[in-house]
N, CA, C and O of each residue as an XYZ file, in Angstrom:
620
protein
N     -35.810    148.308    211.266
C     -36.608    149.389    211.800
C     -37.287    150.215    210.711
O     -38.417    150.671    210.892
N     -36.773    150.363    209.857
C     -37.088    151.236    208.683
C     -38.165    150.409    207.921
O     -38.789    150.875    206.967
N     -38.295    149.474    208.280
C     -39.440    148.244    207.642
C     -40.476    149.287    208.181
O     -40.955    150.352    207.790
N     -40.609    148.315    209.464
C     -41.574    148.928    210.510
C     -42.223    150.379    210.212
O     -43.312    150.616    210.735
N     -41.570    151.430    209.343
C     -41.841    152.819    209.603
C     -42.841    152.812    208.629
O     -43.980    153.257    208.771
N     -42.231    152.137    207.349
C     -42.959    151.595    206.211
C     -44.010    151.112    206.197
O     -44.909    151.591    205.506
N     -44.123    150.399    206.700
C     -45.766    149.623    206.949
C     -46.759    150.410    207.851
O     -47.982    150.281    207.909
N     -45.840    151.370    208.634
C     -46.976    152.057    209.767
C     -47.536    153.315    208.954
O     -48.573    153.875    209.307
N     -46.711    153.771    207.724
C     -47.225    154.957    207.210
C     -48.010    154.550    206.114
O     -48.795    155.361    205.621
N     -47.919    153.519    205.706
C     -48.456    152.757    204.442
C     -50.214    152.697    205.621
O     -51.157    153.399    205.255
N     -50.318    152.050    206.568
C     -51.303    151.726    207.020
C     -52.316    152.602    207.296
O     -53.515    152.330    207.363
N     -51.329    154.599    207.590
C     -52.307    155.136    208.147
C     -52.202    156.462    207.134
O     -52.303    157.591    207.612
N     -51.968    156.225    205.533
C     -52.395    157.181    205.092
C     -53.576    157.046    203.689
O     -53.774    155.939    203.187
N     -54.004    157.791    203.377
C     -55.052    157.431    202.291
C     -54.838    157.513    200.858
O     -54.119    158.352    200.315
N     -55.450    156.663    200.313
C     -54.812    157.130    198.271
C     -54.928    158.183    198.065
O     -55.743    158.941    198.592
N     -53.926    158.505    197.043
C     -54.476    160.183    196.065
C     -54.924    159.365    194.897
O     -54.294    158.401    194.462
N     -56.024    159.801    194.432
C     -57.459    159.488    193.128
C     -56.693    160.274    192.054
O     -56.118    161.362    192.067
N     -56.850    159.534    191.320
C     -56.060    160.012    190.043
C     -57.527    159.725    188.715
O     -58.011    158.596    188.644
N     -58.010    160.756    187.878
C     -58.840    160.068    186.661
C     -57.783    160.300    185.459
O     -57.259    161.325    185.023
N     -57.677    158.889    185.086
C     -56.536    158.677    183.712
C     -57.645    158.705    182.484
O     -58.742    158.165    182.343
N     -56.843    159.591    181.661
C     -57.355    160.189    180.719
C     -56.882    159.433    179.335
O     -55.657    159.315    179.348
N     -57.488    158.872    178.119
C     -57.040    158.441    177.567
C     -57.335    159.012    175.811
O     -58.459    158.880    175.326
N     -56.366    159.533    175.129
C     -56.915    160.392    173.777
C     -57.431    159.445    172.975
O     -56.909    158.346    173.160
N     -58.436    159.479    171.984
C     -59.099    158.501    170.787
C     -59.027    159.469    169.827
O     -58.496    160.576    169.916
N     -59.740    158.853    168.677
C     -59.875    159.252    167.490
C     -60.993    159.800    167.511
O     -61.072    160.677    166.652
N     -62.128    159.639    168.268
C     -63.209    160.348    168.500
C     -63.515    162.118    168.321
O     -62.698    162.863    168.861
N     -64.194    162.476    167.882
C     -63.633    163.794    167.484
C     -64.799    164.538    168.539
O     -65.640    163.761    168.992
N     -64.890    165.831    168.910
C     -65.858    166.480    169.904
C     -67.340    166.657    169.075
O     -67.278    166.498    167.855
N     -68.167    166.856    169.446
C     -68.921    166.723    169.066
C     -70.590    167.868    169.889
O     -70.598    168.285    171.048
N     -71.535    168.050    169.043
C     -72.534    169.124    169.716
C     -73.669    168.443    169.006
O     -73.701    168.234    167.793
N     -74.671    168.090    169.944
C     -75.996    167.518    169.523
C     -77.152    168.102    169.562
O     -77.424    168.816    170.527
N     -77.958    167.936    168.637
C     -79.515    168.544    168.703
C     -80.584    167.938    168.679
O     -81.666    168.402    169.038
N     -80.325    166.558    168.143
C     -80.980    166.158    167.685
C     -80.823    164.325    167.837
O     -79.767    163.738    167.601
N     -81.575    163.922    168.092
C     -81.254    161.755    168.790
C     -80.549    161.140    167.332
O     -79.688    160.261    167.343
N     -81.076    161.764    166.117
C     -80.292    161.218    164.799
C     -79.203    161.639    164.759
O     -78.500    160.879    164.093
N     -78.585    162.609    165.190
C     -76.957    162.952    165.327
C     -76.381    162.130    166.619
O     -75.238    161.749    166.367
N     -76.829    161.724    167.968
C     -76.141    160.969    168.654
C     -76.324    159.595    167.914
O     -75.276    158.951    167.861
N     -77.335    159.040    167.371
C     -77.043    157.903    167.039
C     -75.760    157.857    165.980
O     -74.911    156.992    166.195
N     -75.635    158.480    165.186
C     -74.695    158.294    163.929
C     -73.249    158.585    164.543
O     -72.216    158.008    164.202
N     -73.375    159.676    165.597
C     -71.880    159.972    166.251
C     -71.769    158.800    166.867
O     -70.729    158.336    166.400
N     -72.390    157.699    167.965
C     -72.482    156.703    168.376
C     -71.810    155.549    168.033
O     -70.964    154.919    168.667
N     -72.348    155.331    166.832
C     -71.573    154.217    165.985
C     -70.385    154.276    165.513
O     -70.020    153.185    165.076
N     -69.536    155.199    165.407
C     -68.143    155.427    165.426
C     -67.456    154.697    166.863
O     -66.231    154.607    166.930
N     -68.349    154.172    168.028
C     -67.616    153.731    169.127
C     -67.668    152.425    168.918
O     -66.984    151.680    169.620
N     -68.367    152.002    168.066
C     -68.480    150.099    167.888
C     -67.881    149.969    166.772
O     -67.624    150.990    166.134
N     -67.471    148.542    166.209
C     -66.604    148.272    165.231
C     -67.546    147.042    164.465
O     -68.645    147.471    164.113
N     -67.365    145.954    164.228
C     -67.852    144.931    163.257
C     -68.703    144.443    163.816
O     -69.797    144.249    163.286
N     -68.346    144.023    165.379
C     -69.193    143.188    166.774
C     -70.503    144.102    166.804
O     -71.154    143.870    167.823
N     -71.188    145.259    165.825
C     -71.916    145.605    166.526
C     -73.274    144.569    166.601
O     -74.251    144.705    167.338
N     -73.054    143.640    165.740
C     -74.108    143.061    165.087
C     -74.270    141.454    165.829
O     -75.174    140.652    165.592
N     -73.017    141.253    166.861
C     -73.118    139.923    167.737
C     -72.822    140.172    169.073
O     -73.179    139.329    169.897
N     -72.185    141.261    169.475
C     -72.017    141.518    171.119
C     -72.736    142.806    171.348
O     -72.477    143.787    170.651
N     -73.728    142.844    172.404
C     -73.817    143.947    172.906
C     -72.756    144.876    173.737
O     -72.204    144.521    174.778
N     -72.543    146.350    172.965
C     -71.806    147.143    174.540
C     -72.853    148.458    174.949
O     -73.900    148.940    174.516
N     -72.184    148.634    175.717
C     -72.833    149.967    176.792
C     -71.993    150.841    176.691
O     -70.808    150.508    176.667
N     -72.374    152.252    176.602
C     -71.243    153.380    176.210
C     -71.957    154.550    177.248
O     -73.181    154.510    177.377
N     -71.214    155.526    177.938
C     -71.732    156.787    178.378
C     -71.340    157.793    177.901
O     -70.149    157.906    178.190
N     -71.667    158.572    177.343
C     -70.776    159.727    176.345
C     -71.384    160.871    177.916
O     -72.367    160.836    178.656
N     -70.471    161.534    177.831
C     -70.356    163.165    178.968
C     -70.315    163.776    178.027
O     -69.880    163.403    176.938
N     -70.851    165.017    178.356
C     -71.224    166.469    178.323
C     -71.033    167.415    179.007
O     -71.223    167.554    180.216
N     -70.502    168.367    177.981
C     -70.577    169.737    178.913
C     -71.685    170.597    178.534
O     -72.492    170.361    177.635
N     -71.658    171.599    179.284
C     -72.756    172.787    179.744
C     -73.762    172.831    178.462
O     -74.955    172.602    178.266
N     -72.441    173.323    177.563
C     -73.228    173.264    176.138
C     -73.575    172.008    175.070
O     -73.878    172.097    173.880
N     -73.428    170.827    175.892
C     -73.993    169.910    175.125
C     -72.264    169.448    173.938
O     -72.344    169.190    172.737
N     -71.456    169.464    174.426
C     -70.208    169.138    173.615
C     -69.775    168.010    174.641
O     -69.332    167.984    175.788
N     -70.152    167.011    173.580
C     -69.225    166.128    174.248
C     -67.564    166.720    174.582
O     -66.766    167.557    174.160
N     -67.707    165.447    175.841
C     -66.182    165.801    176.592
C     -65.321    164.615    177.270
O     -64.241    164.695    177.855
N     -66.309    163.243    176.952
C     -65.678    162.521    176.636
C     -66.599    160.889    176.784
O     -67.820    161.029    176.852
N     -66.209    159.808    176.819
C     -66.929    158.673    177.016
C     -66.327    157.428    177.605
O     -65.167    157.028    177.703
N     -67.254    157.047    177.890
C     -66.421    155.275    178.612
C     -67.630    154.368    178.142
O     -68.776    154.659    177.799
N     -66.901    153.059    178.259
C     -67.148    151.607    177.745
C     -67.635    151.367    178.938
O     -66.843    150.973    179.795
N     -68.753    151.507    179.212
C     -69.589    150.592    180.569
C     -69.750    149.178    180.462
O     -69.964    148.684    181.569
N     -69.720    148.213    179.383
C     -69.838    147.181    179.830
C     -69.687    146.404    178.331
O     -70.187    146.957    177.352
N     -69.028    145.189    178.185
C     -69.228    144.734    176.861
C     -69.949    143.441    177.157
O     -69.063    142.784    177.704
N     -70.730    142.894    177.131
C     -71.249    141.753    177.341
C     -71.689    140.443    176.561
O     -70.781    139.711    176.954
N     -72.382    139.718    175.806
C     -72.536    138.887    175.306
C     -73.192    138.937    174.249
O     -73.071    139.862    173.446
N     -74.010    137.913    174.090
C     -74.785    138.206    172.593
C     -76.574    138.738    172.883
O     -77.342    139.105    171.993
N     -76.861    138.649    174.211
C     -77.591    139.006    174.797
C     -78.126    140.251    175.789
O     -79.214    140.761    176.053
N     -76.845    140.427    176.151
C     -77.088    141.652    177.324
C     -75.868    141.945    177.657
O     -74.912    141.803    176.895
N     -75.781    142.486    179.115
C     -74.351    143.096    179.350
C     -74.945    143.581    180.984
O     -76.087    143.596    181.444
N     -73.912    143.867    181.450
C     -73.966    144.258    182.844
C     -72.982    145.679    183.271
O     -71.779    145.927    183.197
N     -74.460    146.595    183.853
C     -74.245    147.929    183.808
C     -74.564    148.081    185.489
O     -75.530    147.667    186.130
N     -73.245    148.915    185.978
C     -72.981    149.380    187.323
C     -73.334    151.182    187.365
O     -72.533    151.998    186.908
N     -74.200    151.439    187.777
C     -75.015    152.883    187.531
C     -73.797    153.504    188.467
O     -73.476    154.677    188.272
N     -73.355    152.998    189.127
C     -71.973    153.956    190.204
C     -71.067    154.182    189.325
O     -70.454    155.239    189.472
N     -70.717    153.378    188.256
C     -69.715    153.996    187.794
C     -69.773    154.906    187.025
O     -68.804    155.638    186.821
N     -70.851    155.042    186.475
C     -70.955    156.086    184.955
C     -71.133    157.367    185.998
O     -70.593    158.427    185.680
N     -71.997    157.273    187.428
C     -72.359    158.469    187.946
C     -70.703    158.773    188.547
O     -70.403    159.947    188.334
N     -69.893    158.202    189.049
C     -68.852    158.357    189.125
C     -67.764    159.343    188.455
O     -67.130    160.327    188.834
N     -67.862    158.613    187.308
C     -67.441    159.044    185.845
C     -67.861    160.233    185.575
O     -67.017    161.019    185.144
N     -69.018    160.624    185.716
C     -69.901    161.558    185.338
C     -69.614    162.851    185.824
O     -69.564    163.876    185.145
N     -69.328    162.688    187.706
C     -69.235    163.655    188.656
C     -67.687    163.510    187.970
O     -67.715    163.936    186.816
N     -66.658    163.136    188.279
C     -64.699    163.197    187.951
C     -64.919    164.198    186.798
O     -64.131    165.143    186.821
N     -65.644    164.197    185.990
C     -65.583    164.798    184.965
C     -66.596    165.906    184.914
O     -66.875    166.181    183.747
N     -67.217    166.609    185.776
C     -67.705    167.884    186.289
C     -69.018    167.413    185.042
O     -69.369    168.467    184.512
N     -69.476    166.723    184.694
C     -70.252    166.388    183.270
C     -71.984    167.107    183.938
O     -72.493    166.955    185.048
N     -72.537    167.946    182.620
C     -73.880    168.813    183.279
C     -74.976    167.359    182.224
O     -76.206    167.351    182.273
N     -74.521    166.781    181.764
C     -75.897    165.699    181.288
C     -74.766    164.301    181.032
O     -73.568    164.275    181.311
N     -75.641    163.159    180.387
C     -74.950    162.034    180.741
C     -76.087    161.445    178.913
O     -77.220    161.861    178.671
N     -75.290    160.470    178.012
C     -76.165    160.174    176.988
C     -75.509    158.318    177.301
O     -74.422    157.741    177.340
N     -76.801    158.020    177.443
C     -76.419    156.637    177.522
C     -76.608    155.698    175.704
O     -77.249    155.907    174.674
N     -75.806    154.851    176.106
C     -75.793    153.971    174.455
C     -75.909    152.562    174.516
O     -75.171    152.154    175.413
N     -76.533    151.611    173.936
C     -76.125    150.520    173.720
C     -76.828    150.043    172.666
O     -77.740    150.658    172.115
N     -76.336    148.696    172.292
C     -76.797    148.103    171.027
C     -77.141    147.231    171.450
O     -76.757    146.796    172.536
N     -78.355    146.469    170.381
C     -79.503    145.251    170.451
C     -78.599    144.269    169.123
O     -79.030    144.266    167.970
N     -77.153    143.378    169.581
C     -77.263    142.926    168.423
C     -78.508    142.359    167.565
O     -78.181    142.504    166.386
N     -79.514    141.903    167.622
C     -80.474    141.658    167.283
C     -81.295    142.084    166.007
O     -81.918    141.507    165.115
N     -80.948    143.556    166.409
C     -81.523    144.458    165.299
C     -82.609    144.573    166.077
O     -83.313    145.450    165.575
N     -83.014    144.220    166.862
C     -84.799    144.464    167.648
C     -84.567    146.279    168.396
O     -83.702    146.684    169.172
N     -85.534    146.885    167.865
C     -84.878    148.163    168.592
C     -85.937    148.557    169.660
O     -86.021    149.730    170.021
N     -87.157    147.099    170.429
C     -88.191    147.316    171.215
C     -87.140    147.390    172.432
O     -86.182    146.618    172.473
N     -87.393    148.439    173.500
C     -86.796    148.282    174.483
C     -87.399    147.783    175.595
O     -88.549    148.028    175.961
N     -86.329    146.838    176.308
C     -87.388    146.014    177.252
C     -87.398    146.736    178.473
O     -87.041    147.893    178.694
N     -88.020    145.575    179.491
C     -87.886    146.268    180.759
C     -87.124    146.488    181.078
O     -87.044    147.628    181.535
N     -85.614    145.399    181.135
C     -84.293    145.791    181.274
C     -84.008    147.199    181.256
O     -83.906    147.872    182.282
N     -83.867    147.682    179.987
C     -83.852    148.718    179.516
C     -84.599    150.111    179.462
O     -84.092    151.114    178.960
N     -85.692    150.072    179.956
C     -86.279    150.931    181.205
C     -85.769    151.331    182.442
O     -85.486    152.424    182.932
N     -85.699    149.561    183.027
C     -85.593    149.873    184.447
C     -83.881    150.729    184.488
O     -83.697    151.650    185.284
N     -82.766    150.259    183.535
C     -81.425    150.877    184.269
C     -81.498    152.419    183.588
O     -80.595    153.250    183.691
N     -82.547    152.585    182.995
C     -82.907    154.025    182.109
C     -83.472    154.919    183.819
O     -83.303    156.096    184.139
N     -83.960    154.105    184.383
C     -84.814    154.821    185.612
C     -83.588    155.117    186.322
O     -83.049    156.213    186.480
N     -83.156    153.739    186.809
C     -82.059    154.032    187.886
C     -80.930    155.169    187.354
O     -80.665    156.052    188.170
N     -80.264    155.217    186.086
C     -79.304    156.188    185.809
C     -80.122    157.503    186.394
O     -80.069    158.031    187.505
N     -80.826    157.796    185.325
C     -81.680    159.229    185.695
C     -81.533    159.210    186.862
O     -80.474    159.825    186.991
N     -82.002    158.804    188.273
C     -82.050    159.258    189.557
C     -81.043    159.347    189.985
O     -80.763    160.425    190.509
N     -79.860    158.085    189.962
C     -78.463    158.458    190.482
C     -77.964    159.952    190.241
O     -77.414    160.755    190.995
N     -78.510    160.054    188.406
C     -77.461    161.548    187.941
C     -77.965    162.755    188.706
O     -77.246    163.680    189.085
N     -79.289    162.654    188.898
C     -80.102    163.610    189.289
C     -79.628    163.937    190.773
O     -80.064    165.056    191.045
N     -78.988    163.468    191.725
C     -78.705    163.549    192.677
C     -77.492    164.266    192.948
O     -77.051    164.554    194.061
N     -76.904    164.575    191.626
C     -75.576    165.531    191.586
C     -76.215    166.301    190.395
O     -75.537    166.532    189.394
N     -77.221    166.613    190.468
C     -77.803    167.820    189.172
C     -76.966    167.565    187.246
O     -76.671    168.188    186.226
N     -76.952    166.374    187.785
C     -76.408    165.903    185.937
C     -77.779    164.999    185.538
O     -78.396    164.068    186.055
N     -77.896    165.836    184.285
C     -79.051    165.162    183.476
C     -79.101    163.971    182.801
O     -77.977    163.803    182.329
N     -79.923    162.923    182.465
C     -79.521    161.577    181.767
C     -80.640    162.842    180.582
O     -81.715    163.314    180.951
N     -79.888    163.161    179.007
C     -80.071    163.826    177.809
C     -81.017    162.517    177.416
O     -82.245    162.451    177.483
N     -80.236    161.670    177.059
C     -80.394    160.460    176.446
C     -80.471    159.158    176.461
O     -79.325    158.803    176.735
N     -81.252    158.038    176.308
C     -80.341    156.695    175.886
C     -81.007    155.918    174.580
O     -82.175    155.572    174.405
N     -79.842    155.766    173.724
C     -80.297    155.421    172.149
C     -79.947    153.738    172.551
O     -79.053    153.389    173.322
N     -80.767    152.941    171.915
C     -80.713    151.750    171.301
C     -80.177    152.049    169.525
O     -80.763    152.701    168.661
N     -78.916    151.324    169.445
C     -78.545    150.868    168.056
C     -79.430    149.702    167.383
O     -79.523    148.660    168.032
N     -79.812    149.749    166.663
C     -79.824    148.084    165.697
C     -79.056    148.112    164.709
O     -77.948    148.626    164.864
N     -79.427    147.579    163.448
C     -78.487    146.822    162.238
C     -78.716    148.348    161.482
O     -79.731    149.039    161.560
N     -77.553    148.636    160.784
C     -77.467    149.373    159.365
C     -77.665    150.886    160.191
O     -76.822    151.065    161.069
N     -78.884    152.217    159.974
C     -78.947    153.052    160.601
C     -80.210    153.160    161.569
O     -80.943    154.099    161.878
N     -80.167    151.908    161.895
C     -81.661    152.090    162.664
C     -81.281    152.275    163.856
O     -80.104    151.968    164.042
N     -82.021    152.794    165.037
C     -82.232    153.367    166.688
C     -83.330    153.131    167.228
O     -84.280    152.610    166.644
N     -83.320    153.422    168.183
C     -84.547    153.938    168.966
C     -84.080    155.256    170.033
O     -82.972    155.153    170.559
N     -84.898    156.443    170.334
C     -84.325    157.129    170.703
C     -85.346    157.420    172.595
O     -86.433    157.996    172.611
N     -84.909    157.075    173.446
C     -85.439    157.101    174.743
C     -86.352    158.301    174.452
O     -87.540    158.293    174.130
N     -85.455    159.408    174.655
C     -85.724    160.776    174.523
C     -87.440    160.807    173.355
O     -88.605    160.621    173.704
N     -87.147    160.966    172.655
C     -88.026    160.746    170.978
C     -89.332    159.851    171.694
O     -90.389    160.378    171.348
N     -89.507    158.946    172.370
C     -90.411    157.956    172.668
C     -91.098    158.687    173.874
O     -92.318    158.636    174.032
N     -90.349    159.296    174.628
C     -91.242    159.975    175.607
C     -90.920    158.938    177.081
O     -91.511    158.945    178.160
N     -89.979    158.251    176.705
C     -89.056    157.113    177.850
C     -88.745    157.503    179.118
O     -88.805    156.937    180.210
N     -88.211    159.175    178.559
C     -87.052    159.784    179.502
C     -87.880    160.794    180.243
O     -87.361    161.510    181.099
């Protein structure tokens, strides 16, 4: 009987949402400028920056201090695959007032394609729909080179 009670309360109640928090070495950080996110940036990639592409979302608060980031996607030597729900997700859990998107061209090519437009469009509107700003999105290449969305007139 006590089975039975089990499975009937299991069936008719809902999860509690938990966001797990995880500490890095990453230190906080305040931007002004697309040459300071790029250089803070590259502290999130390691050797691979130069054969796998990843995707990074760094959050923000009010005043532009970072407050924290996630790994959106690590993908291949080519591209990677980015789910705009989750970062806006991410974004809202974490009360975040702008959103700086990141990724790298192993390539070193720092032309951004359409790809890279078009999920530049879609973020912006998702964030915009909970009044969080897309600040940014930097392309890495090789050594200290970027491209800065913002800077190009992208965003």
């Amino acid at each position: 009987m006590a089975n039975v009670k089990e499975q009937t309360k299991t069936k008719t109640c809902i999860d509690k949402i938990n966001l797990i928090k995880v500490k890095s070495d990453i230190p906080r950080a305040r931007f002004k400028q697309s040459n300071e996110v790029a250089e803070y940036s590259r502290a999130l990639y390691d050797q691979e920056i130069e054969i796998i592409e990843r995707v990074y979302a760094i959050f923000l608060s009010r005043n532009n201090e970072t407050i924290g980031y996630y790994e959106v996607s690590k993908g291949g030597t080519v591209g990677s695959v980015i789910d705009v729900k989750i970062i806006a997700k991410i974004a809202v859990d974490l009360l975040s007032s702008s959103v700086i998107f990141v990724h790298n061209h192993p390539s070193g090519n720092l032309k951004a394609s359409s790809s890279d437009r078009s999920i530049t469009n879609r973020l912006k509107l998702a964030l915009s729909f909970f009044d969080i700003t897309l600040l940014e999105h930097i392309i890495l290449g090789n050594e200290n080179q970027y491209l800065s969305f913002a800077d190009e007139g992208f965003l």
